[in-house]
KEKEBA-730995 format. One record per residue (C-alpha): residue in three letters; residue number from 1; x, y, z. Coordinates in steps of 0.05 Angstrom, whole numbers, plus 5000, padded with zeros to 4 digits. Each point is the difference from the previous one (the first is absolute). Layout:
[pt "Ala",NUM,[X,Y,Z]]
...
***
This chain:
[pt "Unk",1,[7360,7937,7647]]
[pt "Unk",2,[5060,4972,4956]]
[pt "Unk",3,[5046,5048,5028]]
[pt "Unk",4,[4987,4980,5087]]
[pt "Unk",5,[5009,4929,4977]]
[pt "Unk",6,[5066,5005,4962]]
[pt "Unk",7,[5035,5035,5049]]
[pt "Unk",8,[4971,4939,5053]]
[pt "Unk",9,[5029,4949,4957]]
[pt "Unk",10,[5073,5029,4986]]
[pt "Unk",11,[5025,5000,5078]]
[pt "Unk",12,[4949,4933,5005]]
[pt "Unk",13,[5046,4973,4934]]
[pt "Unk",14,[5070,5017,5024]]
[pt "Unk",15,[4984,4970,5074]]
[pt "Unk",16,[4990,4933,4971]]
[pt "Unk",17,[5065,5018,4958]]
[pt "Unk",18,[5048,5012,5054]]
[pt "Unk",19,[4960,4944,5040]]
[pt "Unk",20,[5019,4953,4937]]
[pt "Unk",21,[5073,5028,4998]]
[pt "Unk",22,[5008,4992,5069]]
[pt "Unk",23,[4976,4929,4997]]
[pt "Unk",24,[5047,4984,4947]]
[pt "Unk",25,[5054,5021,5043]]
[pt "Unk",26,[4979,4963,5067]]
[pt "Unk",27,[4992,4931,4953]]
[pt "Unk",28,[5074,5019,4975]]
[pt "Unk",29,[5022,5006,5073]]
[pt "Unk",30,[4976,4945,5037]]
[pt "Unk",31,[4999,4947,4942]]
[pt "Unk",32,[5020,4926,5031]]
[pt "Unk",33,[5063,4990,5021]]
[pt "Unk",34,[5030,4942,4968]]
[pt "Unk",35,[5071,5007,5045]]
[pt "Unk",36,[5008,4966,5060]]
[pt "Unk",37,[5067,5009,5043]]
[pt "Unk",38,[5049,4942,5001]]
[pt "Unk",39,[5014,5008,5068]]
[pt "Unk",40,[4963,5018,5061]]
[pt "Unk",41,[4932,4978,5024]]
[pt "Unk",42,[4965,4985,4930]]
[pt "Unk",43,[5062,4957,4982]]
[pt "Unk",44,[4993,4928,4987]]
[pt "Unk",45,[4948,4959,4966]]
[pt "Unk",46,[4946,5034,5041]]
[pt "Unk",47,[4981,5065,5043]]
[pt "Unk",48,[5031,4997,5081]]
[pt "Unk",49,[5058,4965,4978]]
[pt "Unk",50,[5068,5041,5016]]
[pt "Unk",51,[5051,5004,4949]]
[pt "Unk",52,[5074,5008,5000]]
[pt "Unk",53,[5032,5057,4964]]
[pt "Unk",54,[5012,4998,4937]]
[pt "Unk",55,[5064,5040,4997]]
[pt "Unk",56,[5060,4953,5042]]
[pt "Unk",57,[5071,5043,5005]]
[pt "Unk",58,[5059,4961,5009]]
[pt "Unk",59,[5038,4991,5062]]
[pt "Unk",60,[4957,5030,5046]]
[pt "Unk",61,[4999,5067,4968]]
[pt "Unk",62,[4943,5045,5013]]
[pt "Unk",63,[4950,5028,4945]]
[pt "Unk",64,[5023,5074,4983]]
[pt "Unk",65,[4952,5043,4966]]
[pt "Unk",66,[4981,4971,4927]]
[pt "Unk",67,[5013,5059,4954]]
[pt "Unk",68,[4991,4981,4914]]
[pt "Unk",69,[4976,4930,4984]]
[pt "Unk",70,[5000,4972,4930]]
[pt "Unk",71,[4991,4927,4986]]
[pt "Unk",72,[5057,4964,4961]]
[pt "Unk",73,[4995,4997,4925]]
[pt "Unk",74,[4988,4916,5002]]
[pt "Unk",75,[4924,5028,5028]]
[pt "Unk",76,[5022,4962,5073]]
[pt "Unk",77,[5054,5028,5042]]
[pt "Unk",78,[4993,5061,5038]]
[pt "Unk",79,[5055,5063,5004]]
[pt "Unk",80,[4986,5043,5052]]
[pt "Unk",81,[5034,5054,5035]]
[pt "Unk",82,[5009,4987,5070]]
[pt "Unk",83,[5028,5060,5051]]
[pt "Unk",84,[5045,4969,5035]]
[pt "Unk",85,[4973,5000,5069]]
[pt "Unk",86,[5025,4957,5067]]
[pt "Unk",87,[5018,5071,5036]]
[pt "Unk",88,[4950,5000,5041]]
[pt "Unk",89,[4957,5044,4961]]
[pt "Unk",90,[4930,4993,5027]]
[pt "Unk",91,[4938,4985,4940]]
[pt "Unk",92,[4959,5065,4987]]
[pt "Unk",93,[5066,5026,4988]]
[pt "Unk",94,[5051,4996,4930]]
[pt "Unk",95,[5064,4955,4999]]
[pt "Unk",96,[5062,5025,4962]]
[pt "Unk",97,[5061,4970,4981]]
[pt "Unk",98,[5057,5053,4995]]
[pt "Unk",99,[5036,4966,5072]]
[pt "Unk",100,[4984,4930,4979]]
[pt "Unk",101,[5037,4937,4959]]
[pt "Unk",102,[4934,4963,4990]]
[pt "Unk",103,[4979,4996,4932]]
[pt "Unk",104,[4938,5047,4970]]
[pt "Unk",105,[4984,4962,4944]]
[pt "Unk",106,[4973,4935,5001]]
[pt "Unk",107,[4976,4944,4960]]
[pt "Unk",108,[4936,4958,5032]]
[pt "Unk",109,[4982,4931,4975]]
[pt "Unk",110,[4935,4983,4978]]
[pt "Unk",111,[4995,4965,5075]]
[pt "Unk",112,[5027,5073,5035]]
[pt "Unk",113,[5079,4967,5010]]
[pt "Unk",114,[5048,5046,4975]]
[pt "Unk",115,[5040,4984,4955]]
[pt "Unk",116,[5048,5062,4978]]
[pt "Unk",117,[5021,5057,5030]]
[pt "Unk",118,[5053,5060,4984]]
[pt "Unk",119,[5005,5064,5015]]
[pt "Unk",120,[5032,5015,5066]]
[pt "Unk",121,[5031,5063,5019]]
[pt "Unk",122,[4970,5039,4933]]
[pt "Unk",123,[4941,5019,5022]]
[pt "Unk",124,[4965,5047,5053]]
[pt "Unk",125,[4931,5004,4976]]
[pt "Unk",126,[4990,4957,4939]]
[pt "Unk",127,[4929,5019,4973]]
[pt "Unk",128,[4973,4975,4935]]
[pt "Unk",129,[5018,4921,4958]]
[pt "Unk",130,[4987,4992,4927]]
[pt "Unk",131,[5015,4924,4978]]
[pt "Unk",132,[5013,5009,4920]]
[pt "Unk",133,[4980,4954,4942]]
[pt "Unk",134,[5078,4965,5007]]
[pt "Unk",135,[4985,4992,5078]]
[pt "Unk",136,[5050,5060,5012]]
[pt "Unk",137,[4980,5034,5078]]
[pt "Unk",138,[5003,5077,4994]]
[pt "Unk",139,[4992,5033,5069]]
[pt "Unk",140,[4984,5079,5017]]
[pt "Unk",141,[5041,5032,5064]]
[pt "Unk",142,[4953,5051,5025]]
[pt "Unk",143,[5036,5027,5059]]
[pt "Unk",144,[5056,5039,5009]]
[pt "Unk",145,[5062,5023,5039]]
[pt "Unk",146,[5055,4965,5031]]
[pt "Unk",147,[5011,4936,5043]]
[pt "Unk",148,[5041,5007,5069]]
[pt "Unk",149,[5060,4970,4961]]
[pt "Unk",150,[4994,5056,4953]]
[pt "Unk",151,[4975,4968,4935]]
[pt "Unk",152,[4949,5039,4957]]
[pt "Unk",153,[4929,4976,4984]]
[pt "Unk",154,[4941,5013,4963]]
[pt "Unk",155,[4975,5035,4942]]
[pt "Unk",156,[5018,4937,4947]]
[pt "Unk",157,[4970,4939,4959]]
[pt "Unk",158,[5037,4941,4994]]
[pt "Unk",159,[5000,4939,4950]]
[pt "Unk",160,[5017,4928,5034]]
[pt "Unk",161,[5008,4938,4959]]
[pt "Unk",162,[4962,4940,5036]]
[pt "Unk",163,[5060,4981,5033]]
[pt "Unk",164,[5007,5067,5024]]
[pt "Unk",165,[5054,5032,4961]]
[pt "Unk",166,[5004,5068,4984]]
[pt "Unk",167,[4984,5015,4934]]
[pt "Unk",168,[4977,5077,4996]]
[pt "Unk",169,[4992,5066,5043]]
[pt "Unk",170,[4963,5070,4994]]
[pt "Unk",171,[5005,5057,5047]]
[pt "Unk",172,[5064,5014,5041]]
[pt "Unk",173,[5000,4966,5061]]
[pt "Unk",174,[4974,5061,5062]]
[pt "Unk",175,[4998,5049,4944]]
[pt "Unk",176,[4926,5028,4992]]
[pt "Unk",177,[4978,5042,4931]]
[pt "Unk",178,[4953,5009,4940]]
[pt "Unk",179,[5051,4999,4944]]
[pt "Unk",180,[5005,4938,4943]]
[pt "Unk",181,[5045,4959,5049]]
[pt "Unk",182,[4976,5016,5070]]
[pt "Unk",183,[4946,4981,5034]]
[pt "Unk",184,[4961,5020,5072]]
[pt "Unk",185,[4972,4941,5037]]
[pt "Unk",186,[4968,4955,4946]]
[pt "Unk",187,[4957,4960,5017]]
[pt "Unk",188,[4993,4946,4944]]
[pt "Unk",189,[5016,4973,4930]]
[pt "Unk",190,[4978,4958,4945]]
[pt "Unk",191,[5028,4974,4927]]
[pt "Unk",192,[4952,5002,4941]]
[pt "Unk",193,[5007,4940,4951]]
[pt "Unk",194,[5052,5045,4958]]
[pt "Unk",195,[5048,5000,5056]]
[pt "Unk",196,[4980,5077,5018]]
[pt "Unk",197,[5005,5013,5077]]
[pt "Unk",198,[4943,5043,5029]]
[pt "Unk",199,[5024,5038,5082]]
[pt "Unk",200,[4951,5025,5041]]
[pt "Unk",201,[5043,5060,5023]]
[pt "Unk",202,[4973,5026,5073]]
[pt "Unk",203,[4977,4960,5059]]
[pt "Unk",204,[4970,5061,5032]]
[pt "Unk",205,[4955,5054,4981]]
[pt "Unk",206,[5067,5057,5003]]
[pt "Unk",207,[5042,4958,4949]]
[pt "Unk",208,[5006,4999,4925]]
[pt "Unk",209,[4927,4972,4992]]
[pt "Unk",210,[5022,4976,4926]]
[pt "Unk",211,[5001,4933,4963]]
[pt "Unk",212,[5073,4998,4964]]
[pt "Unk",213,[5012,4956,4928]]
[pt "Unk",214,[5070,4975,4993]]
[pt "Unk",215,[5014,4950,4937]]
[pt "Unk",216,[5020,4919,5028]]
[pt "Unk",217,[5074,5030,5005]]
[pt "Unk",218,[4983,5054,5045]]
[pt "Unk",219,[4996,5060,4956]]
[pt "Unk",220,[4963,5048,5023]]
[pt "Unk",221,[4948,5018,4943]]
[pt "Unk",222,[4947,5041,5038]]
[pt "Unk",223,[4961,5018,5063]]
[pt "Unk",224,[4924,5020,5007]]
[pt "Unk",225,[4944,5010,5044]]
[pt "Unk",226,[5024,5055,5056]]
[pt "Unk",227,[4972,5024,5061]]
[pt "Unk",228,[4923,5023,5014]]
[pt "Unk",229,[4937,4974,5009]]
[pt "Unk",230,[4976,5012,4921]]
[pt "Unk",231,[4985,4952,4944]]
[pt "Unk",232,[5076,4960,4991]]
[pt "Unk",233,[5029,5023,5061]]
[pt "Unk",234,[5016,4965,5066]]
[pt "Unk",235,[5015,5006,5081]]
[pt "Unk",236,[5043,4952,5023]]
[pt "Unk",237,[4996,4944,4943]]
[pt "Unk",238,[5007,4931,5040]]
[pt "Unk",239,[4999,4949,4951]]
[pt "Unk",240,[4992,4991,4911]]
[pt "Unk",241,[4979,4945,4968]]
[pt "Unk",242,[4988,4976,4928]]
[pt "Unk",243,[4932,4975,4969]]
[pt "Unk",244,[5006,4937,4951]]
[pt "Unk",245,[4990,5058,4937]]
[pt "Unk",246,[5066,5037,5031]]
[pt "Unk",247,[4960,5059,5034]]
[pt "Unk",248,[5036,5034,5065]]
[pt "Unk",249,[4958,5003,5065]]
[pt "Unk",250,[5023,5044,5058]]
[pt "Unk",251,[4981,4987,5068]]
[pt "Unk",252,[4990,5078,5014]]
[pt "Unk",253,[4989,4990,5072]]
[pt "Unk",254,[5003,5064,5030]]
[pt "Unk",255,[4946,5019,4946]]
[pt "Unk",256,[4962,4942,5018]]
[pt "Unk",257,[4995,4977,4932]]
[pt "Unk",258,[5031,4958,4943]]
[pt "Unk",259,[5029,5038,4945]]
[pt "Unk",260,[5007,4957,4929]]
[pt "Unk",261,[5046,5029,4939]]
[pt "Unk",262,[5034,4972,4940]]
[pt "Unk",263,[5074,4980,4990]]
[pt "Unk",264,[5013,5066,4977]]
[pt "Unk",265,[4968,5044,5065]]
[pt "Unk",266,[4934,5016,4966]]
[pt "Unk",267,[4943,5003,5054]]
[pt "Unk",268,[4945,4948,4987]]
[pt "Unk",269,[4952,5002,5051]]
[pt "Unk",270,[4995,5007,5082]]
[pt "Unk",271,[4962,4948,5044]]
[pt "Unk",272,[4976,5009,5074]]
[pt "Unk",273,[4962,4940,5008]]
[pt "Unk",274,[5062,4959,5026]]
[pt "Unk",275,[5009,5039,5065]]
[pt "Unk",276,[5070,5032,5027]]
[pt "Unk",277,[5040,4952,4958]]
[pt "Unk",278,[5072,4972,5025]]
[pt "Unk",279,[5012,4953,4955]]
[pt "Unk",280,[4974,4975,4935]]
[pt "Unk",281,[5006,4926,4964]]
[pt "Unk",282,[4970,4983,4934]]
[pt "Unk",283,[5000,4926,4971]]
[pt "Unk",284,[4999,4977,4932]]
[pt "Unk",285,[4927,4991,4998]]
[pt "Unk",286,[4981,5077,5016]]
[pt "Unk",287,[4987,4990,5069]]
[pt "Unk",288,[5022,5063,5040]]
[pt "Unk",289,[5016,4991,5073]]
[pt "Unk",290,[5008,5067,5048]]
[pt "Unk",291,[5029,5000,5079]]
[pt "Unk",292,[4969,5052,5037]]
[pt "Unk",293,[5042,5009,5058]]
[pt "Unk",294,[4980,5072,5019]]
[pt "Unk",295,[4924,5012,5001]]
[pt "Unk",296,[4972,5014,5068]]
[pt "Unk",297,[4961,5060,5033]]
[pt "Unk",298,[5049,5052,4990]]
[pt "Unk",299,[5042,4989,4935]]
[pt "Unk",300,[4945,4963,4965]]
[pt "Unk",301,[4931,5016,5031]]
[pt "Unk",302,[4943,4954,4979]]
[pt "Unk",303,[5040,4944,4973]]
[pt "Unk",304,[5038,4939,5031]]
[pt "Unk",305,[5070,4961,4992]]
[pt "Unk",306,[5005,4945,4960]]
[pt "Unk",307,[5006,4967,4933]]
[pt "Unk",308,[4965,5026,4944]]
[pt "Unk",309,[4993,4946,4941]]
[pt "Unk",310,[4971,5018,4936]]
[pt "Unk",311,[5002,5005,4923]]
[pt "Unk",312,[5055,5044,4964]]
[pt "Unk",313,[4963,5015,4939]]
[pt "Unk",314,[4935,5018,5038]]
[pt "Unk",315,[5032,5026,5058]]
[pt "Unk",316,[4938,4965,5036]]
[pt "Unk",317,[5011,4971,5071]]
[pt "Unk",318,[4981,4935,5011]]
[pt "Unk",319,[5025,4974,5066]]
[pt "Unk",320,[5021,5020,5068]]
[pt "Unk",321,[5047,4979,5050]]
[pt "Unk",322,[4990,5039,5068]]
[pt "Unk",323,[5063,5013,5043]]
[pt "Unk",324,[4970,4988,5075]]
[pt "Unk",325,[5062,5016,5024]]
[pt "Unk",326,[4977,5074,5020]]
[pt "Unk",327,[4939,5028,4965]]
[pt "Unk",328,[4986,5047,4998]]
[pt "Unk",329,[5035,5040,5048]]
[pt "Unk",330,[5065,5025,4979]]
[pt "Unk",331,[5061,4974,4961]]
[pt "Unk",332,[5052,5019,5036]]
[pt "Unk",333,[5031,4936,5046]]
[pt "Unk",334,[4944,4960,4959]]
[pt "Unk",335,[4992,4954,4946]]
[pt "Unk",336,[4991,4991,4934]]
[pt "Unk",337,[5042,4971,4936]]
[pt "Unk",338,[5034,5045,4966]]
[pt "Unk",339,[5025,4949,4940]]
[pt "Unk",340,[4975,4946,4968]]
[pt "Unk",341,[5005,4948,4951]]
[pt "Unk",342,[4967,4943,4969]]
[pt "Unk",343,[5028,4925,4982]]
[pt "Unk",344,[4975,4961,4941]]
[pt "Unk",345,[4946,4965,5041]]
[pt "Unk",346,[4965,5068,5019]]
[pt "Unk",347,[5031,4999,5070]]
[pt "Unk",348,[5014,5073,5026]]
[pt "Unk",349,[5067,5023,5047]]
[pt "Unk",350,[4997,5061,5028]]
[pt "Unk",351,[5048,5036,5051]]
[pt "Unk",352,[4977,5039,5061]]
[pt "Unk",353,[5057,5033,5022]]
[pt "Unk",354,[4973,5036,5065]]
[pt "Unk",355,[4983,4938,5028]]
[pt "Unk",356,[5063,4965,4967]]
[pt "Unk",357,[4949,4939,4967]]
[pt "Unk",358,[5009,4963,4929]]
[pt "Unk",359,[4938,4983,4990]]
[pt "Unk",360,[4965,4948,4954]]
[pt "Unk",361,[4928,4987,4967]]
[pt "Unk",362,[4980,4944,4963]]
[pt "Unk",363,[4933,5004,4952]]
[pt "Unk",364,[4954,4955,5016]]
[pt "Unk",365,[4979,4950,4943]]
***
């Protein structure tokens, strides 16, 4: 009689198991949403109130697509990367800047005026901003190719000072490669607190799929990662960011995943939980924050855009901001940040570039 009832109570016991598991996950999910837009119909001191955008462009100028945010180092003012635009180009599609003299990288007050701008006539597809511990602006150029005029983009990371000076290049300008001082479409950067710049080499899937190490002079020291779908390896890195104990996370998007090493390339550990990450910010406190720009019913089945907020040393989710700009249909012409960043009073930015949208969210109090 022992034996019937043992073999009842194992598929009885891991039911209420994956019933438990699964609960743990839908509370991780759907946790309250502390967020609430700064424009648009929850704006204002109450709900039905319409708000004003947050985002105001000088002179008339039209929002291009956001590409990299990062928020300034006094915890306030906003960098962002802003395509360009006023050609005509219609939202649901990109904005590029390789036949334009407007300027790509901007400077937001806490209030949404600008404030700087620089950068005309270098870019065509600026991708990724990393604002250093000195306030220093570091921007990726993911595309590639030539403007009508005949000038070569693409494949490069540059270093601005604040005022937008000039102050370091990697890559050769429209030259693509995988050696020590070439690069193919990267998609983002970051400084560690040693001065040590981290690239996310390969904006698509095809590309170099590696994170490269140069010292804070631009030495190349080393490259890792590489391309596949294994433990350390990546499709189409979109974004890195750094943890408060120095850790690397990857936003390994076409592996739908985040992908966390050491300074030295060493594989940690691989998360799902976060979605098809675009972008990742971390704050000072351990808070992680993840744009999902891409999750719908054919790259992403079962999950949904949005903003993914959790803890970095738990890797648990904790909040969720939807994107109702399309779920859950598909991404393409849709919505859906794919960067973000977070001020000193919690406040999230995050670019939509389809739609061409800066977006803002305060935390409710």
């Amino acid at each position: 009689m022992i034996k019937p009832m043992m073999n009842l109570y194992v598929p009885l016991l891991g039911a209420m198991l994956a019933l438990t598991v699964l609960s743990f996950n839908a509370q991780a999910q759907s946790g309250r949403n502390p967020y609430r837009p700064a424009d648009g119909l929850q704006a204002g001191t109450g709900p039905g109130l319409i708000g004003q955008g947050w985002a105001k462009m000088p002179g008339g100028r039209a929002m291009g697509s956001p590409g990299g945010v990062n928020i300034d180092a006094d915890g306030e003012h906003l960098w962002a990367i802003i395509r360009c635009g006023d050609d005509g180009t219609p939202r649901g599609s990109q904005t590029y800047c390789d036949e334009s003299d407007l300027d790509p990288i901007v400077r937001f007050d806490p209030q949404g005026n600008v404030v700087t701008e620089f950068g005309s006539r270098m870019f065509a597809w600026p991708h990724g901003l990393h604002v250093d511990r000195e306030g220093n602006v570091w921007v990726t150029e993911a595309g590639g190719g030539e403007s009508p005029s005949g000038q070569a983009f693409g494949h490069q990371v540059f270093k601005f000072s604040p005022q937008g000076e000039l102050l370091m290049t990697l890559g050769e300008a429209g030259v693509s490669g995988d050696g020590p001082n070439h690069l193919t479409a990267p998609s983002d950067v970051i400084t560690a607190a040693n001065g040590d710049i981290f690239v996310a080499d390969g904006h698509n899937a095809g590309g170099n799929n590696r994170i490269v190490k140069y010292s804070p002079d631009g030495t190349f020291i080393k490259a890792f990662a590489g391309t596949g779908y294994g433990p350390g390896q990546l499709m189409g890195p979109h974004a890195i960011a750094m943890d408060p104990s120095g850790r690397i996370f990857v936003a390994d998007r076409g592996n739908k995943r985040i992908v966390i090493f050491d300074q030295e390339g060493v594989h940690l550990s691989t998360w799902t939980q976060f979605g098809m990450p675009s972008d990742i910010w971390i704050d000072g406190d351990g808070t992680i924050y993840v744009a999902d720009s891409e999750s719908d019913m054919t790259q992403n089945p079962g999950w949904e855009k949005g903003i993914r907020i959790g803890d970095v040393e738990t890797g648990w989710v904790e909040h969720f901001i939807l994107d109702t700009g399309d779920n859950p249909p598909i991404t393409q012409g849709g919505s859906g940040a794919e960067s973000l960043t977070v001020d000193r009073d919690g406040s999230i930015y995050a670019g939509e570039p389809r739609p061409q949208e800066l977006r803002k969210y305060v935390k409710v109090r």
